[in-house]
SEMIKOL-349092 format. One record per residue (C-alpha): residue number from 0; residue in three letters; x, y, z. Coordinates in Angstrom, 3 decimals. Example, Ala and Ser with C-alpha at 12.3 -4.5 7.8 and 13.67 -1.06 7.14 Angstrom:
# SEMIKOL-349092
REC  num  residuo      east     north        up
REC    0      Ala    12.300    -4.500     7.800
REC    1      Ser    13.670    -1.060     7.140
This chain:
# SEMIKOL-349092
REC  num  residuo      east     north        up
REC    0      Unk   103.094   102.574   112.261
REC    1      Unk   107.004   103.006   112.186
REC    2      Unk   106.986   101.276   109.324
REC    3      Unk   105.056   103.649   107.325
REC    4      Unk   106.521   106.251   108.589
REC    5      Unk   109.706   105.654   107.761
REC    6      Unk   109.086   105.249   103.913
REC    7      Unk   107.046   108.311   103.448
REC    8      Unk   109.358   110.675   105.932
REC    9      Unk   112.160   108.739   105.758
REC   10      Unk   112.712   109.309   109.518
REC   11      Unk   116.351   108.539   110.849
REC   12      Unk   117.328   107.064   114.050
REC   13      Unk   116.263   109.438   117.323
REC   14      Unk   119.379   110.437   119.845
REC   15      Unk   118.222   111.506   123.163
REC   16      Unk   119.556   114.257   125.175
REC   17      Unk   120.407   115.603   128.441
REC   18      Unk   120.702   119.168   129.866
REC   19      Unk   124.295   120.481   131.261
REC   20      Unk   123.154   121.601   134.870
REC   21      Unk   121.100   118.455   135.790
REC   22      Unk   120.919   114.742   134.102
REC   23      Unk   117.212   114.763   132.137
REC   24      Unk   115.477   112.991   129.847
REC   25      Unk   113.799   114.719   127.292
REC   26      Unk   112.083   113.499   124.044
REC   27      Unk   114.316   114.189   120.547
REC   28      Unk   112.184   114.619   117.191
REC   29      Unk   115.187   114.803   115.301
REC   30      Unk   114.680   113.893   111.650
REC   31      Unk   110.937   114.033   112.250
REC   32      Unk   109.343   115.842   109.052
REC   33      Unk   106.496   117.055   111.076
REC   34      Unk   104.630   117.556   107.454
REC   35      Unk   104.461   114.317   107.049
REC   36      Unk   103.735   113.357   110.361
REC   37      Unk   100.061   110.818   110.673
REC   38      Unk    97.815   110.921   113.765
REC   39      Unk    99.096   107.342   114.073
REC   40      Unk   103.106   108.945   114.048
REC   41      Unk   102.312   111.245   116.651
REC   42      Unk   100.663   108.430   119.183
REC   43      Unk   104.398   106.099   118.096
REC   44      Unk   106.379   109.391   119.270
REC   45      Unk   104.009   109.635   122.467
REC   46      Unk   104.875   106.118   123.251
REC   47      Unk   108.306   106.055   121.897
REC   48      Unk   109.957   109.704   123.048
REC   49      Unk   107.115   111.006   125.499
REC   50      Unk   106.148   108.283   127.830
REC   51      Unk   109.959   107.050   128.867
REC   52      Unk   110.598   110.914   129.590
REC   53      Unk   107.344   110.964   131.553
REC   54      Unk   108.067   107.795   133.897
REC   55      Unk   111.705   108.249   134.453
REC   56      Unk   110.129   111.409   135.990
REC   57      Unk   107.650   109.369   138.063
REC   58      Unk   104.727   109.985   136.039
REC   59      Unk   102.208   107.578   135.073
REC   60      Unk   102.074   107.929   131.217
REC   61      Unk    99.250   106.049   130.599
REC   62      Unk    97.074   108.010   133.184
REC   63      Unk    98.578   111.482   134.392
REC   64      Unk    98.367   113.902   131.573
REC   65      Unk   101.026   115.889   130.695
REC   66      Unk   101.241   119.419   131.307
REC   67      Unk   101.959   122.422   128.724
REC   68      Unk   104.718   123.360   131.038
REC   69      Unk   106.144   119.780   131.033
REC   70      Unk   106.473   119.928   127.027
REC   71      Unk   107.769   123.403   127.785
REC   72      Unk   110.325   122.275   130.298
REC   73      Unk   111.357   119.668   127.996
REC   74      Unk   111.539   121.048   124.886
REC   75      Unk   108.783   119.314   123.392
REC   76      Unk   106.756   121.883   122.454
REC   77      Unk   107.030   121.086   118.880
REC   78      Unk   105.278   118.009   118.683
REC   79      Unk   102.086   119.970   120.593
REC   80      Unk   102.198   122.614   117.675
REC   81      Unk   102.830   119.973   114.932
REC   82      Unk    99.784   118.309   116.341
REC   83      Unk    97.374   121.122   116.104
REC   84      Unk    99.181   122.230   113.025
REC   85      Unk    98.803   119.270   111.202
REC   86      Unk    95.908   117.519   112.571
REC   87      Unk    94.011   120.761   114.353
REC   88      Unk    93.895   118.539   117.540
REC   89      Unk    94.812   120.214   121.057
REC   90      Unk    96.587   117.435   123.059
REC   91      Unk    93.724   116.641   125.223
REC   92      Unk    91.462   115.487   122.131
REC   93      Unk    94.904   113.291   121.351
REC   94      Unk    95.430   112.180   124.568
REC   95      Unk    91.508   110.853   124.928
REC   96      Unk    90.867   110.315   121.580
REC   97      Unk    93.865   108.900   119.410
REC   98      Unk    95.813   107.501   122.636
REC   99      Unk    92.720   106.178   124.394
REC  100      Unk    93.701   107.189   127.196
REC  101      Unk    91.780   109.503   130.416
REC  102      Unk    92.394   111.822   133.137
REC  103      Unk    93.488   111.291   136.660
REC  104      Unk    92.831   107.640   137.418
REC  105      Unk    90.447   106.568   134.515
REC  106      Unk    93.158   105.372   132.408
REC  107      Unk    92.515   103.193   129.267
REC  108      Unk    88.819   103.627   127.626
REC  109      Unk    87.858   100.319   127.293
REC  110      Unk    84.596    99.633   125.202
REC  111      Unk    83.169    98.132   128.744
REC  112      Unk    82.477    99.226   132.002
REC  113      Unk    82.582    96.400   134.005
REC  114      Unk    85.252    96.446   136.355
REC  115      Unk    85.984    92.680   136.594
REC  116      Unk    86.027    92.387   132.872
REC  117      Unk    88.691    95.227   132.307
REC  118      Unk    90.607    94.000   135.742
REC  119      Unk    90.991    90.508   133.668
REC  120      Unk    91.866    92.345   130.289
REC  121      Unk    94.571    94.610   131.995
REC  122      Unk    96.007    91.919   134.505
REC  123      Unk    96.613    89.994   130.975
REC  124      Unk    98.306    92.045   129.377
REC  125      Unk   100.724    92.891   132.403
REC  126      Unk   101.570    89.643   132.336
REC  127      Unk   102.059    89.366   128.201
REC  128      Unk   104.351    92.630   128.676
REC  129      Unk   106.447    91.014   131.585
REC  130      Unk   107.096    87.733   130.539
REC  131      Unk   107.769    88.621   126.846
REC  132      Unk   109.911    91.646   127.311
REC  133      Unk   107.239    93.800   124.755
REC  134      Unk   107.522    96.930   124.050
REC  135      Unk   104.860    99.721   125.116
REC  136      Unk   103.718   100.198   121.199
REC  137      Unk   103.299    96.214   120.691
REC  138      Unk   101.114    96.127   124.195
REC  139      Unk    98.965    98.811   122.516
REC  140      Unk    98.553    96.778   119.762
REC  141      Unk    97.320    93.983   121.358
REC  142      Unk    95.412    96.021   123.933
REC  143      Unk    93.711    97.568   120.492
REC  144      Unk    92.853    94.315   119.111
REC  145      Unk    91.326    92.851   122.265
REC  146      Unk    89.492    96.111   123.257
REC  147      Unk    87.788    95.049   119.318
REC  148      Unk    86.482    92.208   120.240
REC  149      Unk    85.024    93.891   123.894
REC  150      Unk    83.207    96.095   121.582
REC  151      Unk    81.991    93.775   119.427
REC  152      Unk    81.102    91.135   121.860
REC  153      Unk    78.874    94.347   123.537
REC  154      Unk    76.913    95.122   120.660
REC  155      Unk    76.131    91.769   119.730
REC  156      Unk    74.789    90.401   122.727
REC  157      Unk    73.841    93.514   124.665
REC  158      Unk    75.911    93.174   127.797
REC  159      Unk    80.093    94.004   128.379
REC  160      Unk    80.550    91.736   131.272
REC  161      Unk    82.429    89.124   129.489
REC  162      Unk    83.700    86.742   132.558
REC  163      Unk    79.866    85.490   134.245
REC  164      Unk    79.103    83.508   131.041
REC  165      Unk    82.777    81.598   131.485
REC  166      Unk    83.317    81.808   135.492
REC  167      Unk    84.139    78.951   137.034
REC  168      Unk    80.958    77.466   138.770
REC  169      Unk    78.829    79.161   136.820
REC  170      Unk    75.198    78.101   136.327
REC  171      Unk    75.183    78.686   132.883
REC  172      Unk    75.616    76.208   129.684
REC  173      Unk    78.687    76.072   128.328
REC  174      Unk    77.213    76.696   124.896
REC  175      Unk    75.839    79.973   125.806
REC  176      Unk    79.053    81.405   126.203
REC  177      Unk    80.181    79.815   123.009
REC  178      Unk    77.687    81.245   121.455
REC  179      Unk    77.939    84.528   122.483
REC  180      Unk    82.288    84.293   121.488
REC  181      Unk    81.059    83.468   118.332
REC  182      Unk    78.588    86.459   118.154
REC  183      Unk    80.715    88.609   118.225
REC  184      Unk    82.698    87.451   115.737
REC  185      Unk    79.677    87.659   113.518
REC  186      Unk    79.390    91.064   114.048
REC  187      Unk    82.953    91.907   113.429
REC  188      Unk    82.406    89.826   109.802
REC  189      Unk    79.405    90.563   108.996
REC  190      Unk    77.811    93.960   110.892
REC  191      Unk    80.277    95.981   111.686
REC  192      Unk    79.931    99.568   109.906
REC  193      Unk    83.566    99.190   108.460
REC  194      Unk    84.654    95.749   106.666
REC  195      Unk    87.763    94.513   108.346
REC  196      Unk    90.237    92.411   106.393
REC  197      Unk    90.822    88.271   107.202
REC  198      Unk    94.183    89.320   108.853
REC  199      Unk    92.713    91.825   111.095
REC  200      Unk    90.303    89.146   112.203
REC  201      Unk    92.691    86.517   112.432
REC  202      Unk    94.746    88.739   114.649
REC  203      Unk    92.012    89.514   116.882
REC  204      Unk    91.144    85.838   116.986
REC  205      Unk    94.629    84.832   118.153
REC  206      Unk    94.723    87.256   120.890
REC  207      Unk    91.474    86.950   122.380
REC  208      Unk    92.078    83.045   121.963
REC  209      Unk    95.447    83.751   124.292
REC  210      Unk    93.192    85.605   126.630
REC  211      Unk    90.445    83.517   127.226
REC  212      Unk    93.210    80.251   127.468
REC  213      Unk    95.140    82.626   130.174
REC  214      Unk    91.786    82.449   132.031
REC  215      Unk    91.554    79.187   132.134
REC  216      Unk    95.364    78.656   133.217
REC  217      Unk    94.779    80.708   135.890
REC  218      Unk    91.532    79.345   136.933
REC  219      Unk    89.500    82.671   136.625
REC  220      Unk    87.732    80.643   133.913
REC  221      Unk    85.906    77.253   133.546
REC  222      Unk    86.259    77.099   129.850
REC  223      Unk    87.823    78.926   126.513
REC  224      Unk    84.776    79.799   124.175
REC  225      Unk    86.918    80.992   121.590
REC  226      Unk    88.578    77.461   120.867
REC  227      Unk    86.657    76.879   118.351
REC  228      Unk    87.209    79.548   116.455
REC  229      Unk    89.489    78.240   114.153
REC  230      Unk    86.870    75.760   112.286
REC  231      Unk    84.059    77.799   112.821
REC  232      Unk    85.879    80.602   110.552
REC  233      Unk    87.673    80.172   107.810
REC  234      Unk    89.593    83.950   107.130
REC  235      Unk    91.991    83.050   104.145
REC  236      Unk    94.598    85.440   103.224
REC  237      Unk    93.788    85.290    99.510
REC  238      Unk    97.392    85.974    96.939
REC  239      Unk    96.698    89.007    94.751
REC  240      Unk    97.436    88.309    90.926
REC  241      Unk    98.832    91.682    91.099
REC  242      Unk   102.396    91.951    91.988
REC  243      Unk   103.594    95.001    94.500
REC  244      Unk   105.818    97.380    94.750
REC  245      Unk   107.954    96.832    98.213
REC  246      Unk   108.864    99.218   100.774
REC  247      Unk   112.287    99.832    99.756
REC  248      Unk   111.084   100.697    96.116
REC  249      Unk   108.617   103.374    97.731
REC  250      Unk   111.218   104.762    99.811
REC  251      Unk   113.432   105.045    96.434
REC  252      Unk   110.485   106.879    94.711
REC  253      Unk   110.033   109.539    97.529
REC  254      Unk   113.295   110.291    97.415
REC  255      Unk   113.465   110.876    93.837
REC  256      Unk   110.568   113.287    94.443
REC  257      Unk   111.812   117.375    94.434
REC  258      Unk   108.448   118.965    93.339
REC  259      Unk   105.125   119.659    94.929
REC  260      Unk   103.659   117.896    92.144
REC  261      Unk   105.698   114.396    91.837
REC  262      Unk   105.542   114.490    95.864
REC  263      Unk   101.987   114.954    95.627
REC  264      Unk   101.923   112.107    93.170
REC  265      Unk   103.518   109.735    94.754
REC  266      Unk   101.092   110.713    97.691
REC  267      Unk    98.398   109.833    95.995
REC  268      Unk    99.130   106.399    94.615
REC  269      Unk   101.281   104.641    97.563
REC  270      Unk    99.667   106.951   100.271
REC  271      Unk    95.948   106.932    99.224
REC  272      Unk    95.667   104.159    96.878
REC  273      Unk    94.142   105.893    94.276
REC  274      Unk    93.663   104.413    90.840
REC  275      Unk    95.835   106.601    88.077
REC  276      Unk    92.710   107.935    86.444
REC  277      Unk    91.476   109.088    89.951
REC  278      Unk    94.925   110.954    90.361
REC  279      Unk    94.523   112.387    87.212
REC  280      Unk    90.934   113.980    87.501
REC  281      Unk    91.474   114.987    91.481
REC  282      Unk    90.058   118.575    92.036
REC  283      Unk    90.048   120.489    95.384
REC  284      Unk    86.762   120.111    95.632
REC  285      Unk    86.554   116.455    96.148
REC  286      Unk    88.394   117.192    99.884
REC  287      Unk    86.626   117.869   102.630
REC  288      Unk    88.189   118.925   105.600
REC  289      Unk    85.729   120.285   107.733
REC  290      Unk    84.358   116.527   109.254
REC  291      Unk    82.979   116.340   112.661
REC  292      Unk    85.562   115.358   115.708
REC  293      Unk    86.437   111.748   115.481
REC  294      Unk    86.347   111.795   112.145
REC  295      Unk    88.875   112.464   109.572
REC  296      Unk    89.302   114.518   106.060
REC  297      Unk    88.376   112.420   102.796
REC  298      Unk    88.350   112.638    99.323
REC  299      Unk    84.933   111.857    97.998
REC  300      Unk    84.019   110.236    94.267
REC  301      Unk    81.143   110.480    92.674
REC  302      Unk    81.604   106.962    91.270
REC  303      Unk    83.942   105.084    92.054
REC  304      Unk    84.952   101.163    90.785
REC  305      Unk    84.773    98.510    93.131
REC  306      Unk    84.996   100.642    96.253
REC  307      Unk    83.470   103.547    98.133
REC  308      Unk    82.908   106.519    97.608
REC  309      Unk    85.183   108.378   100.371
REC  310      Unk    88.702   107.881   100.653
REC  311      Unk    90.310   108.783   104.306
REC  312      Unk    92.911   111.142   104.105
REC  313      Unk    94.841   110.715   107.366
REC  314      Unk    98.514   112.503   105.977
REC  315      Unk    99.708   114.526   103.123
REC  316      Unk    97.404   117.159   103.081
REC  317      Unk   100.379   119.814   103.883
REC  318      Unk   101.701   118.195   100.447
REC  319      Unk    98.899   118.733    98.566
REC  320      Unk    98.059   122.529   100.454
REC  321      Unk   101.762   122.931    98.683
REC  322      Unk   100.822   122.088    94.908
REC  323      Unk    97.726   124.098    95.644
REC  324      Unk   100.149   127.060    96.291
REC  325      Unk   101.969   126.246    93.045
REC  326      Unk    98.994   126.226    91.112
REC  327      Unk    96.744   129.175    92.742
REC  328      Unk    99.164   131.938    90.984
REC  329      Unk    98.102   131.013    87.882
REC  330      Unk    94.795   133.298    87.364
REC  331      Unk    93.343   130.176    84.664
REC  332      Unk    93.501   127.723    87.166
REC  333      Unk    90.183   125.647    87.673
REC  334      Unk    90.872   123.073    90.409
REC  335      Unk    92.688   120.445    89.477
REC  336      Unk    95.393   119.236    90.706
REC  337      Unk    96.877   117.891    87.756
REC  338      Unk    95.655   120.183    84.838
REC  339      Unk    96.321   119.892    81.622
REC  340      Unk    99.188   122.157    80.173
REC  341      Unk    97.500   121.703    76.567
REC  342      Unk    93.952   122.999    77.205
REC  343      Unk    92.109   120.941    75.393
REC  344      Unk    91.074   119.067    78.842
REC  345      Unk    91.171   119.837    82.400
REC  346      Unk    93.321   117.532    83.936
REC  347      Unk    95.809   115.331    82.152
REC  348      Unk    95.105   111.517    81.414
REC  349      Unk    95.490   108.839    83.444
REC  350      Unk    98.274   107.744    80.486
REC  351      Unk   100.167   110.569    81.242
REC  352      Unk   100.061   109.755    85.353
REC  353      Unk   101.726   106.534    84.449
REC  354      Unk   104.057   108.342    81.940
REC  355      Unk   105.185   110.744    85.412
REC  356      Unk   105.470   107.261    87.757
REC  357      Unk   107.411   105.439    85.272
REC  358      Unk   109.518   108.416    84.855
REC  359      Unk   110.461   108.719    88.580
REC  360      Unk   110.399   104.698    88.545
REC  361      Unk   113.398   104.923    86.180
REC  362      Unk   115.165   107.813    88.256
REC  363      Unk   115.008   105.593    91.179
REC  364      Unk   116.305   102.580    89.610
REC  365      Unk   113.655    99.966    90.219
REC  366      Unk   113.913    97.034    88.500
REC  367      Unk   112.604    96.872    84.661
REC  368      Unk   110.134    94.427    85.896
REC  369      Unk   108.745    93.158    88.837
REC  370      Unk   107.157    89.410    89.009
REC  371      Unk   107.026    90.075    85.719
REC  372      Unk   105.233    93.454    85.251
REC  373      Unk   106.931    96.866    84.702
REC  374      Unk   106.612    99.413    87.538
REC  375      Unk   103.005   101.336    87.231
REC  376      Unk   100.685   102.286    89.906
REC  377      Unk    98.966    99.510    89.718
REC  378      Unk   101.857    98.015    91.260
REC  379      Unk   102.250   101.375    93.662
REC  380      Unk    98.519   100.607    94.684
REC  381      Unk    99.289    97.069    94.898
REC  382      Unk   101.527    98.047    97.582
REC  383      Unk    98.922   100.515    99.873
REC  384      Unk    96.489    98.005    99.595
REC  385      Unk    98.789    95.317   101.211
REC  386      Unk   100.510    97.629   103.496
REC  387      Unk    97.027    98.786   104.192
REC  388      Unk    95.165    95.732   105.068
REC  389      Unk    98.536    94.420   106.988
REC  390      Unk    98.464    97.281   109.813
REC  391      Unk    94.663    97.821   110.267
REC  392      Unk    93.745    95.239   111.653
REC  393      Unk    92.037    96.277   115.477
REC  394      Unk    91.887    99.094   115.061
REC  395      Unk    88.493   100.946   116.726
REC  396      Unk    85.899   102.706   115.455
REC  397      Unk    87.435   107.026   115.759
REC  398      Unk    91.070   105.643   115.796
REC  399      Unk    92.798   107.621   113.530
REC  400      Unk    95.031   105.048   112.183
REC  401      Unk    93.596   103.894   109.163
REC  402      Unk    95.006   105.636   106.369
REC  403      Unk    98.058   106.660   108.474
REC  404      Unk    99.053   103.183   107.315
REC  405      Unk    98.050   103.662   103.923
């Protein structure tokens, strides 16, 4: 999430700070471009800036809300009106929907309700945070990824308790809970409403591998259904043909960026992985904002080659409001976002998209070629689609991190 972050608001290191009349420990945005900010940004400030402020206070950050007057108090009232500013979201839809988390004592919302199940998930995770010195964000992660497979292991075989089919003198079969491990898996490859990638499965195999073997260490469990998992499922990380641009040259190309237009480019290709000829043709009308809670603004195409129809549009809307502000003085305008300065068509041409990236490429001084290809945004959507598919993986159905790591 940092990661992304950091190339497309080039966000600098964070100093905290303490008042004169009494030692405290409040949260520092500094550097944070707000504009730029993903739903997936604000829950890595939460965890990064908020929740070390809110325990060294005593607070439980994972279960005791904060207050309005706490921001207040701590001068962190401009990540609550960056929040609703950016993403419309008060911080109590944040706080239960992007962070997961509840009020009072209902903590974490785990995709089961068994007790004994979520007793085993959380005690596991203690102990993964304890004995390998992780970080709240990288516990998150895992608790994400795990909280995946609860969800799918629910909806394919009807039931969340996940520890009677693997207790230790159980009644039943072995097999049966094999069977039902491998389920689930199923329906993660093969049901679920969303396709996830072979990393983001292979990552959610490892982990809930690790948990089921930490049963069995600690003799909760009679068995480890997920063993098998390995052979039974063969996700291969395939090489793309397609060389990509890296991080560094990205961060080089937003930096070259000064106008609403080449930010809104740049946007577009490493941010939405849009083909050039989809940049080109973009019109206002393709974005819909108004989407029901949970879900998140797209871009929809009519047709579109060898993908869907919506694109998620998790960040850079405040970038493209800003070329709409450019363009809506001009009494001829139609739409697009890109519009032709001849008049003969529209929009420009998907040539003349590249001609603008290669431009910029040259002003940042990328290299002439790249594993043998010159710069294009093929390249630049080379690189969302790797970056994408790298950081995506468990993430939950009405998580708003998708395209925040686009």
């Amino acid at each position: 999430m940092g990661y992304y972050l950091g190339i497309f608001a080039l966000k600098g290191d964070i100093a905290m700070s303490e008042s004169e009349e009494e030692p405290k420990l409040t949260p520092s945005f500094d550097d944070v471009r707000w504009t730029t900010c993903s739903l997936e940004d604000f829950s890595e400030l939460y965890w990064d800036e908020i929740a070390p402020c809110l325990e060294a206070a005593g607070i439980d950050s994972t279960s005791e809300k904060p207050t309005h007057q706490w921001f207040r108090d701590h001068d962190a009232r401009p990540f609550l009106a960056a929040l609703r500013r950016q993403h419309d979201r008060s911080f109590g839809e944040f706080w239960t929907e992007d962070l997961g988390l509840g009020d009072g004592d209902e903590g974490y919302t785990w995709a089961t309700t068994d007790e004994r199940t979520i007793d085993a998930l959380e005690r596991f995770l203690d102990r993964r945070q304890s004995r390998y010195s992780l970080a709240t964000s990288s516990v998150e992660t895992l608790r994400t990824r795990l909280n995946l497979y609860v969800r799918a292991y629910r909806e394919a075989n009807s039931t969340d308790d996940l520890l009677t089919p693997i207790q230790r003198d159980g009644d039943a079969p072995a097999y049966e809970a094999v069977d039902a491990c491998y389920a689930a898996f199923d329906w993660l490859n093969e049901e679920a409403e969303r396709e996830y990638s072979a990393q983001t499965l292979q990552r959610v195999r490892r982990i809930v591998d690790a948990w089921y073997q930490h049963l069995v260490g600690r003799r909760v469990a009679a068995m480890n259904p997920a063993s098998g998992l390995y052979d039974e499922f063969k996700w291969e990380l395939e090489e793309s043909s397609t060389p990509a641009l890296s991080a560094a040259h990205i961060r080089k190309l937003m930096q070259m960026t000064t106008t609403p237009r080449e930010q809104l480019l740049m946007v577009a290709l490493a941010g939405w992985g849009l083909r050039a000829s989809e940049v080109a043709a973009l019109h206002v009308s393709q974005f819909n904002r108004d989407v029901a809670d949970g879900d998140v603004p797209y871009i929809a195409f009519e047709n579109r080659k060898n993908g869907p129809g919506e694109v998620s549009v998790l960040f850079g809307l405040d970038i493209l409001d800003a070329r709409i502000d450019e363009l809506a003085s001009d009494e001829t305008w139609t739409g697009y976002v890109f519009p032709s300065p001849q008049g003969e068509t529209p929009h420009v041409t998907r040539d003349t998209i590249r001609n603008w990236f290669q431009t910029l490429a040259a002003e940042a001084d990328l290299p002439e070629h790249i594993d043998g290809e010159r710069p294009s945004p093929q390249l630049c959507r080379r690189f969302w689609y790797d970056t994408y598919t790298a950081v995506l993986e468990g993430v939950l159905e009405g998580v708003e991190e998708i395209a925040a790591e686009q």
